[in-house]
C-alpha positions as CSV (number, residue, x, y, z in Angstrom):
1,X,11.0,-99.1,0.6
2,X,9.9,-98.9,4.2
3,X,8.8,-95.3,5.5
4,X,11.1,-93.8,8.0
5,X,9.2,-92.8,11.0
6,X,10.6,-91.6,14.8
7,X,9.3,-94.6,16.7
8,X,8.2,-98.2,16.6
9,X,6.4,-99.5,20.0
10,X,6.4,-103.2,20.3
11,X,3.6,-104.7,23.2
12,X,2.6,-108.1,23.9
13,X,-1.1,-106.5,24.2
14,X,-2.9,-103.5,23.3
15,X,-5.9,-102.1,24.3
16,X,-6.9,-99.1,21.9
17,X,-10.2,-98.4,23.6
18,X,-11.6,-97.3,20.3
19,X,-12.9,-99.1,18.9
20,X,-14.2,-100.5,22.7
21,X,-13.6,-104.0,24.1
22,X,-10.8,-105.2,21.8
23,X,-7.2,-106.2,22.8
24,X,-4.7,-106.6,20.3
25,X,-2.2,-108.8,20.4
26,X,1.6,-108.7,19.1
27,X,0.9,-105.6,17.9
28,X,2.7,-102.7,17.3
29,X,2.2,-99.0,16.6
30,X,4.1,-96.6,14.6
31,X,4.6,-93.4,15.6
32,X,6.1,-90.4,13.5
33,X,6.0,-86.4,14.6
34,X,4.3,-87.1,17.7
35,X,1.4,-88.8,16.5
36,X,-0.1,-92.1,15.8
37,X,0.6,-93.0,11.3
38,X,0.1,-97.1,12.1
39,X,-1.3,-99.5,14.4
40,X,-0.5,-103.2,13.0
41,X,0.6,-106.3,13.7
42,X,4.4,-106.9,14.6
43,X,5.0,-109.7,11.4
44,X,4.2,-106.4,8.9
45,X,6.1,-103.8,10.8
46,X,9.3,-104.1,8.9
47,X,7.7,-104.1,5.6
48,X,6.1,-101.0,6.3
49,X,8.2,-99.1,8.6
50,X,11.5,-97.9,9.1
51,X,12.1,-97.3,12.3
52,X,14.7,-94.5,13.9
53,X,13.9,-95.9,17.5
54,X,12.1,-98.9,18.9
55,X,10.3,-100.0,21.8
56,X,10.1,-103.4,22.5
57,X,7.3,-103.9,25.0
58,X,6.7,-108.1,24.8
59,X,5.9,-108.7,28.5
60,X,3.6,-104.8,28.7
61,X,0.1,-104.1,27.8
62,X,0.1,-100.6,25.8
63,X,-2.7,-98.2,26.9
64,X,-3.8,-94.5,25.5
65,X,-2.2,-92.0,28.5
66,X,-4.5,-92.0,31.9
67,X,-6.6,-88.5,31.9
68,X,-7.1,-87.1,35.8
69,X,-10.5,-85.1,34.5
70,X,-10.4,-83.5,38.2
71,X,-7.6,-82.2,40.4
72,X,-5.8,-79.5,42.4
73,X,-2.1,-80.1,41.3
74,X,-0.6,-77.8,43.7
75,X,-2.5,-79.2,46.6
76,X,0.2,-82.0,46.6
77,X,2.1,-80.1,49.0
78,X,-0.8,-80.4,51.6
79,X,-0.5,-84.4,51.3
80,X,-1.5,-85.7,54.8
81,X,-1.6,-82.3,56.0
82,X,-5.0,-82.3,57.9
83,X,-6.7,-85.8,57.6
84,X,-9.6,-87.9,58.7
85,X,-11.8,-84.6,58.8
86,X,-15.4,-83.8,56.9
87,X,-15.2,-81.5,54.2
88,X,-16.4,-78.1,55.6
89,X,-13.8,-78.6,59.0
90,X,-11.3,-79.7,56.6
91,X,-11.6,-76.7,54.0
92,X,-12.9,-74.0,57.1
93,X,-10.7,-74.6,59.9
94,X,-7.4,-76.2,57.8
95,X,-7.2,-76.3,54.2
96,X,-8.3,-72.5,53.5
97,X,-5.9,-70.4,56.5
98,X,-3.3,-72.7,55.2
99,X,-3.8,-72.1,51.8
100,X,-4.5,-68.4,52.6
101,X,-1.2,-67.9,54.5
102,X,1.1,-69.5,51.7
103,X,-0.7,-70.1,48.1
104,X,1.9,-67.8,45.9
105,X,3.1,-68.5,42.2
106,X,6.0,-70.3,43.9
107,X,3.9,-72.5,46.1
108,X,1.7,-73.2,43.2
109,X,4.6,-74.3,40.7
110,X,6.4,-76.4,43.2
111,X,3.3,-78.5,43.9
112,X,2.5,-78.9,40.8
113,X,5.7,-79.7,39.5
114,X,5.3,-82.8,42.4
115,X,1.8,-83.5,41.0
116,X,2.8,-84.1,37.4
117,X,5.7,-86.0,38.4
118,X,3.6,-88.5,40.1
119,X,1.1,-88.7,37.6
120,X,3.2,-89.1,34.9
121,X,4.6,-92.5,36.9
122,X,1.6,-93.3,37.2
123,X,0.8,-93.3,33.8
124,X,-1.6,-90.1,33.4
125,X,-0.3,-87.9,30.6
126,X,-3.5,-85.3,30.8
127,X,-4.7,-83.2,33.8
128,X,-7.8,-81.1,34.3
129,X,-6.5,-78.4,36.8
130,X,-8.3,-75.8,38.8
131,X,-6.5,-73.7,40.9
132,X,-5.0,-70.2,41.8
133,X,-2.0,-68.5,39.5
134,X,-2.6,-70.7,36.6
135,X,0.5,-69.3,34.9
136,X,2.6,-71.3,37.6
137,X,0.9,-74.8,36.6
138,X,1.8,-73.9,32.9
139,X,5.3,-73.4,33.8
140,X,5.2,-76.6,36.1
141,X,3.2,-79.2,33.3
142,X,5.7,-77.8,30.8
143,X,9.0,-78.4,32.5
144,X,7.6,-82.1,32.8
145,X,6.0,-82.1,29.8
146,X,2.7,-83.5,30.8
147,X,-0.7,-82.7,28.4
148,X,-2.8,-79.9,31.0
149,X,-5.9,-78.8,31.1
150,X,-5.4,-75.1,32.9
151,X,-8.7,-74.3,35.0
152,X,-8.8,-70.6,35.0
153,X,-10.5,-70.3,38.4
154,X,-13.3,-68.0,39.4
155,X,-15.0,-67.0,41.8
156,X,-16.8,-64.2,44.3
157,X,-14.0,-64.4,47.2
158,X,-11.1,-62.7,47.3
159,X,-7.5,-64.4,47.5
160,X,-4.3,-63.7,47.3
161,X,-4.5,-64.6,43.8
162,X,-7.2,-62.1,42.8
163,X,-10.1,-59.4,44.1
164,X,-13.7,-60.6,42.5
165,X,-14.9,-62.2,39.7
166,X,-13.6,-59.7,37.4
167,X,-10.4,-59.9,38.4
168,X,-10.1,-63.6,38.4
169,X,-11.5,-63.9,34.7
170,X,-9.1,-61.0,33.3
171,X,-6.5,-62.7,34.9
172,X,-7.1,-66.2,33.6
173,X,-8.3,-65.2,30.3
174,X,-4.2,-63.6,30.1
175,X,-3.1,-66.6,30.6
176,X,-4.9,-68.8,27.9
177,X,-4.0,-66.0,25.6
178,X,-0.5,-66.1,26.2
179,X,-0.1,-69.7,25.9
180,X,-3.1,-71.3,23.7
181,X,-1.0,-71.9,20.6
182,X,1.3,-74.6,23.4
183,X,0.2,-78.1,21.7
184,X,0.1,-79.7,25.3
185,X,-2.2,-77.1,26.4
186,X,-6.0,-76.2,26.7
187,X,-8.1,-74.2,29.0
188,X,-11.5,-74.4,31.2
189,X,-13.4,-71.6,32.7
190,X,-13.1,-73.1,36.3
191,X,-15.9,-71.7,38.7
192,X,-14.9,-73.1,41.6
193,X,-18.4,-74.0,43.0
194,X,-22.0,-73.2,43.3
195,X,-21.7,-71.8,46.7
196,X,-18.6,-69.6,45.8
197,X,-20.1,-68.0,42.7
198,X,-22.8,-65.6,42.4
199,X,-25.8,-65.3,39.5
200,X,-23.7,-62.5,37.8
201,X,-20.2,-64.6,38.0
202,X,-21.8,-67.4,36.5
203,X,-23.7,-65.2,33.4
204,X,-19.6,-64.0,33.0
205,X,-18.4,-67.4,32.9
206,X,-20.9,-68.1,30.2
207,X,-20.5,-65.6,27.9
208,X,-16.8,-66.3,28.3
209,X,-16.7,-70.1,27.7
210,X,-19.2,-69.8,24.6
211,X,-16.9,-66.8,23.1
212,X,-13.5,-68.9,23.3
213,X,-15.1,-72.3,23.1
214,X,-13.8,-73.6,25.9
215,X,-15.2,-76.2,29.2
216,X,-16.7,-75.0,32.2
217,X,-15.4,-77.1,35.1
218,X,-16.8,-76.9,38.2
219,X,-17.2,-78.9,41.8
220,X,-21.3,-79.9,41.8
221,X,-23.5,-81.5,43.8
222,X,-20.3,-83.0,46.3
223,X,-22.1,-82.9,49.0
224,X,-25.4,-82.6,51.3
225,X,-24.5,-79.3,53.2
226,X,-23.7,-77.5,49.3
227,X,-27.6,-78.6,47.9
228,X,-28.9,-77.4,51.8
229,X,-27.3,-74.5,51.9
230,X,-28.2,-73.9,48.2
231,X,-31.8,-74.5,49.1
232,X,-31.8,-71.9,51.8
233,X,-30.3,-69.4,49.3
234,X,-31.3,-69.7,46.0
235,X,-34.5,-71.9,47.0
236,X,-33.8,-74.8,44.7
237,X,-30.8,-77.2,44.3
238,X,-27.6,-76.4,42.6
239,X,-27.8,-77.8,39.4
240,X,-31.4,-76.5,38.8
241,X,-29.8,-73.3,39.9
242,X,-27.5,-73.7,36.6
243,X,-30.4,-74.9,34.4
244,X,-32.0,-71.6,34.6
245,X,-28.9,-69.8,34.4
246,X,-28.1,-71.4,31.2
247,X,-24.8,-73.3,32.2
248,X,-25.8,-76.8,31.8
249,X,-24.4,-77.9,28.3
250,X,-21.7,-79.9,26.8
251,X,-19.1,-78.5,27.8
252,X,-19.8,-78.5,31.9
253,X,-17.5,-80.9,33.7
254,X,-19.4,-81.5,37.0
255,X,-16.9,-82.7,39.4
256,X,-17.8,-85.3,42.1
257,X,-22.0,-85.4,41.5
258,X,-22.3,-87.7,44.2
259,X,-26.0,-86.8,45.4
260,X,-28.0,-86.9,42.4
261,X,-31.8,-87.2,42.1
262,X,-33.1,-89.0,39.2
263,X,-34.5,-85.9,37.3
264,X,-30.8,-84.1,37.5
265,X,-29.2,-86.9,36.2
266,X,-31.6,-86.7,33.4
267,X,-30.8,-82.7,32.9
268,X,-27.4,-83.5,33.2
269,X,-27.8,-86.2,29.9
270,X,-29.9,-84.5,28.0
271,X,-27.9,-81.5,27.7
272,X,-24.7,-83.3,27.4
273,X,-22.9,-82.7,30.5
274,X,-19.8,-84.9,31.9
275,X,-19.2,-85.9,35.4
276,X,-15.6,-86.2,36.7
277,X,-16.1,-89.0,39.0
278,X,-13.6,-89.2,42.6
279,X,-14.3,-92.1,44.4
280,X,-10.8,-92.0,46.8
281,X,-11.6,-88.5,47.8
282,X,-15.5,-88.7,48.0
283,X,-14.7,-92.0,50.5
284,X,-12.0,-89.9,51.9
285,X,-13.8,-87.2,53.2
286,X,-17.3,-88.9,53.5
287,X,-19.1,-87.0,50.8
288,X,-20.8,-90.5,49.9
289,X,-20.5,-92.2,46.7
290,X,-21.8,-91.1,43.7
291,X,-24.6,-93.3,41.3
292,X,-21.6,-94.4,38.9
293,X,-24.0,-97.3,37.6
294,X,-27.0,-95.6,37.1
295,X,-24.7,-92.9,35.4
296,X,-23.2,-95.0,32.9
297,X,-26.0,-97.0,32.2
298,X,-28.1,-93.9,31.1
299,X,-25.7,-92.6,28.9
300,X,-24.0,-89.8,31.2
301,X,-20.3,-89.4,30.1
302,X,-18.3,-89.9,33.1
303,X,-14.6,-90.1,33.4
304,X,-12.0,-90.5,36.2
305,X,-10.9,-88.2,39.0
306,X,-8.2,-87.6,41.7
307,X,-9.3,-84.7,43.0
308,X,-6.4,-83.1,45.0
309,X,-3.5,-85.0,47.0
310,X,-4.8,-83.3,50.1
311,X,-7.8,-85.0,49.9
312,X,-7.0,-88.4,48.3
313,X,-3.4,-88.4,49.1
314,X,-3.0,-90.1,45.4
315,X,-2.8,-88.6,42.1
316,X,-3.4,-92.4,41.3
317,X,-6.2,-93.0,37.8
318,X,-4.9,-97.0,38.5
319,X,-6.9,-97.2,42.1
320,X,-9.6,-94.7,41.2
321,X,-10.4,-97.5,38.0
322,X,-10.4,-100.2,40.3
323,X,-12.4,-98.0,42.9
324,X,-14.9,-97.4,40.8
325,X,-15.8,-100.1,39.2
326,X,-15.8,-101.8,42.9
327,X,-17.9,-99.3,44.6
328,X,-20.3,-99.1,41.3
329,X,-20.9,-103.3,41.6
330,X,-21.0,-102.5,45.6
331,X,-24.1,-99.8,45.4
332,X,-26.0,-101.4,42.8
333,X,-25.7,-104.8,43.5
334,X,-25.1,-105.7,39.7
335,X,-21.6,-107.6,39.4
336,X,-21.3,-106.2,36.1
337,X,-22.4,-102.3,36.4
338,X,-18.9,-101.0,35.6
339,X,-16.6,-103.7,34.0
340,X,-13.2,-103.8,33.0
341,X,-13.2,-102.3,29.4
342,X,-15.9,-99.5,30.8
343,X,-13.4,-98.7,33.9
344,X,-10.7,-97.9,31.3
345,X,-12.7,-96.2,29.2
346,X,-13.4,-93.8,31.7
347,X,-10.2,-93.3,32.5
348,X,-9.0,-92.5,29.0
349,X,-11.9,-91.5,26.1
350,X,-14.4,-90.2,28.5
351,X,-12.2,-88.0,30.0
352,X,-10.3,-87.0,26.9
353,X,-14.4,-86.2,25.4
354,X,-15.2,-84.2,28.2
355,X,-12.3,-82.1,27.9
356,X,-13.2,-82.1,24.1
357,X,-9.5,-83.6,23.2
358,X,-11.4,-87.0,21.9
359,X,-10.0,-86.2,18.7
360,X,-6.6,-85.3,20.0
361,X,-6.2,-88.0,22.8
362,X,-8.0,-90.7,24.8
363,X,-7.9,-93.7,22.8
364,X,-4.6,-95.6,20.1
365,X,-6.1,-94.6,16.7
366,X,-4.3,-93.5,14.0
367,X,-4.3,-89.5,13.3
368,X,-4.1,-89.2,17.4
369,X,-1.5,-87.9,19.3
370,X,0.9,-91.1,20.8
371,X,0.0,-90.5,24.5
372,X,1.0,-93.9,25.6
373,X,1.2,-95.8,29.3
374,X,3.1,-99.0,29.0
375,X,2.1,-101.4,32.0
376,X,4.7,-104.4,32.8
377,X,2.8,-107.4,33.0
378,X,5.6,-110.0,33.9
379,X,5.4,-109.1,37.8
380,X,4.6,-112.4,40.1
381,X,1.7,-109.9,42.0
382,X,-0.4,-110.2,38.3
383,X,0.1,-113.8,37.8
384,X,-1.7,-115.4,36.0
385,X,-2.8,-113.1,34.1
386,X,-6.5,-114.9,31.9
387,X,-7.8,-111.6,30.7
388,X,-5.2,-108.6,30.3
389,X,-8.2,-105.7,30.4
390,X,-9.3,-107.6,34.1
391,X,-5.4,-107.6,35.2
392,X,-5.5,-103.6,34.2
393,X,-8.7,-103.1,36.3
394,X,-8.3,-104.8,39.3
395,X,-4.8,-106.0,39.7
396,X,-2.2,-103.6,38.1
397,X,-0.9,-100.6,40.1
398,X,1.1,-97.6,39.0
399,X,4.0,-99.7,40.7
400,X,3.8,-101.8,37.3
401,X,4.1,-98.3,34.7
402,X,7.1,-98.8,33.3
403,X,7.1,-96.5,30.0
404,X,5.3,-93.1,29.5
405,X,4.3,-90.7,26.2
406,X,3.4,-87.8,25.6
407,X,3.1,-86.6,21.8
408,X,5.3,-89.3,20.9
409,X,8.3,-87.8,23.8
410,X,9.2,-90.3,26.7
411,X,8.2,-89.0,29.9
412,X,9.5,-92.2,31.8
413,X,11.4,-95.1,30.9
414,X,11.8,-98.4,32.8
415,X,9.9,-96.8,36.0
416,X,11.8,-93.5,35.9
417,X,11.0,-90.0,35.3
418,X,13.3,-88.5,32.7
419,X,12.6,-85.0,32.6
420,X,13.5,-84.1,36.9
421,X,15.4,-85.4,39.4
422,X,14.1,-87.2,42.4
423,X,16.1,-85.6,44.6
424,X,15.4,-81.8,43.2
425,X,11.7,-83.1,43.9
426,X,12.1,-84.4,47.8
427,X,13.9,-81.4,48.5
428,X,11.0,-79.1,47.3
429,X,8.8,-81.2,49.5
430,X,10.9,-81.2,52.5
431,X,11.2,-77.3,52.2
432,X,7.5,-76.7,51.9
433,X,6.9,-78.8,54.6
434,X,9.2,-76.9,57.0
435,X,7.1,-74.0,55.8
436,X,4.0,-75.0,56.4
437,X,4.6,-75.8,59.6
438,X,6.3,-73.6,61.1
């Protein structure tokens, strides 16, 4: 007798990512209670499986869910809102008044309520967040049902959010106690930066993290101004800054790392670190672009990066794959620095491992939670298609996501989002915007 299971996902390809550079094809994968029992081919599924629902996905390729290892959700109401300006006028003189005069639980759910709409048609099913009222982005990533990472942020300067970096931690650590049994949740300390955390924050960070287990996410090395003005104060650069403070280990998600010296790419290997790599937004706001070659070829786990809509004006892990692997083959001159299979890698597993949810997520294995993107492959714009994981890396868009899971629960079907309505979602926009500017 065939064993019942929820659902049956029929794809014309598959790319598991573990194990790495194989494509299945005609394959299919059984899912029951959320997670992944079967991944076989489609000639044995009825023998096997009894299906309550099934997917049939012939002209798709079926990838693990996209993870966004870096991003401000609720910055997606400041889309567009001060462009075409470096990073210290853009934050100074725009982004932080703005923020100042309206960041509020409300503000901070609506956005993100935006944000994981868009991702989720875009095919990301994970976020690593950092941002102010963390509670609000739970409430948000739940009502879509979206897997978050919550960044509890932290850091010496007061907002409206909290006092000092007391007051930030006690209220983020409230948070991840009131939710951390959620199955589509997990937490990060989030210490905003370098230059906005003192010694003593970061020594309370530490402790913290190591007592609960959890990743210490953090903006690093972005740009030249943050290792100049480091230099001046502390009298080396950031990251040896965190080496003697004892913050560099596995679990440190450096965001951005796009001026690197060879030695700190070295201390950031050897003691396991992770870089959250943001090519649109580093372009964007002319940080520079970060070694991406160099990184992967030594070993550094690096995965894949939005960083916020005000800043990249995309929540989009599609373009930042392409991006990547583009702007890697660019700065090293080596055609094959970051190729197709290694793009999506880093857009899934390494992202999923930095975030230590490798075993949960990142990659179609059996035991894993079905977090699925389903990419049709029939559209004129992909033709032909000779190699499915090149089509993925440098022709698809999110345009092409048709189908969407999270734990096994369709998040979008056929191109649309099933769990808000569009229209609730452009009239959130529109009223912020009136806001804003007014």
């Amino acid at each position: 007798m065939p064993d019942p299971i929820d659902l049956l996902i029929e794809a014309k390809w598959i790319i598991p990512v573990e194990p790495a550079n194989i494509v299945l094809e005609n394959h299919a994968v059984a899912v029951d209670k959320g997670r992944i029992v079967a991944i076989l081919q489609q000639s044995e599924e009825k023998i096997r499986f009894a299906p309550r629902e099934i997917a049939r996905l012939h002209d798709h390729v079926l990838i693990p869910g996209l993870v966004n290892l870096h991003t401000h959700a609720a910055m997606s109401l400041l889309k567009g809102f001060a462009d075409d300006l470096p990073l210290d006028v853009w934050l100074r003189d725009h982004i932080w008044p703005t923020e100042a005069k309206h960041v509020a639980p409300q503000f901070v759910h609506d956005g993100t309520l935006l944000a994981c709409a868009e991702m989720l048609r875009g095919g990301v099913t994970c976020f690593n967040d950092m941002y102010f009222f963390p509670r609000a982005t739970v409430k948000a990533a739940r009502t879509l049902g979206i897997r978050a990472a919550v960044g509890l942020i932290a850091m010496d300067l007061p907002t409206a959010y909290a006092t000092d970096i007391d007051d930030y931690l006690s209220k983020g650590m409230a948070v991840r106690d009131e939710f951390r049994d959620s199955p589509l949740l997990s937490f990060c300390l989030a210490p905003h930066a370098p230059y906005t955390v003192s010694d003593r924050g970061f020594e309370k960070v530490l402790t913290l993290a190591e007592q609960c287990d959890v990743p210490v996410h953090l903006h690093l090395h972005e740009t030249r101004k943050e290792i100049e003005d480091s230099l001046k104060l502390f009298g080396v650069r950031p990251i040896e800054r965190l080496r003697r403070l004892g913050v560099l280990g596995p679990g440190l998600i450096g965001a951005h790392a796009v001026h690197l010296e060879d030695h700190e790419m070295q201390l950031l290997i050897q003691h396991g670190c992770s870089v959250a790599h943001c090519p649109s937004s580093n372009l964007k706001l002319a940080s520079g672009i970060a070694p991406v070659a160099s990184m992967s070829r030594n070993g550094l786990n690096v995965g894949l990066g939005s960083d916020s809509a005000a800043s990249n004006n995309r929540l989009d892990i599609l373009q930042e794959m392409r991006l990547a692997s583009l702007l890697a083959k660019g700065a090293s001159g080596q055609a094959d620095a970051i190729g197709a299979h290694c793009a999506l890698r880093m857009a899934t597993l390494n992202g999923a491992r930095a975030l230590g949810l490798d075993k949960e997520i990142g990659s179609i294995e059996e035991g894993k939670s079905a977090d699925f993107c389903a990419i049709k492959t029939d559209d004129t714009l992909l033709a032909p298609c000779y190699d499915v994981a090149s089509l993925l890396a440098y022709s698809a868009g999110r345009e092409q996501v048709s189908d969407v899971w999270v734990a096994g629960k369709a998040c979008v079907a056929n191109g649309t989002l099933l769990c808000c309505s569009t229209i609730e979602l452009k009239n959130l926009a529109i009223l912020w915007q009136n806001r804003i500017c007014s």
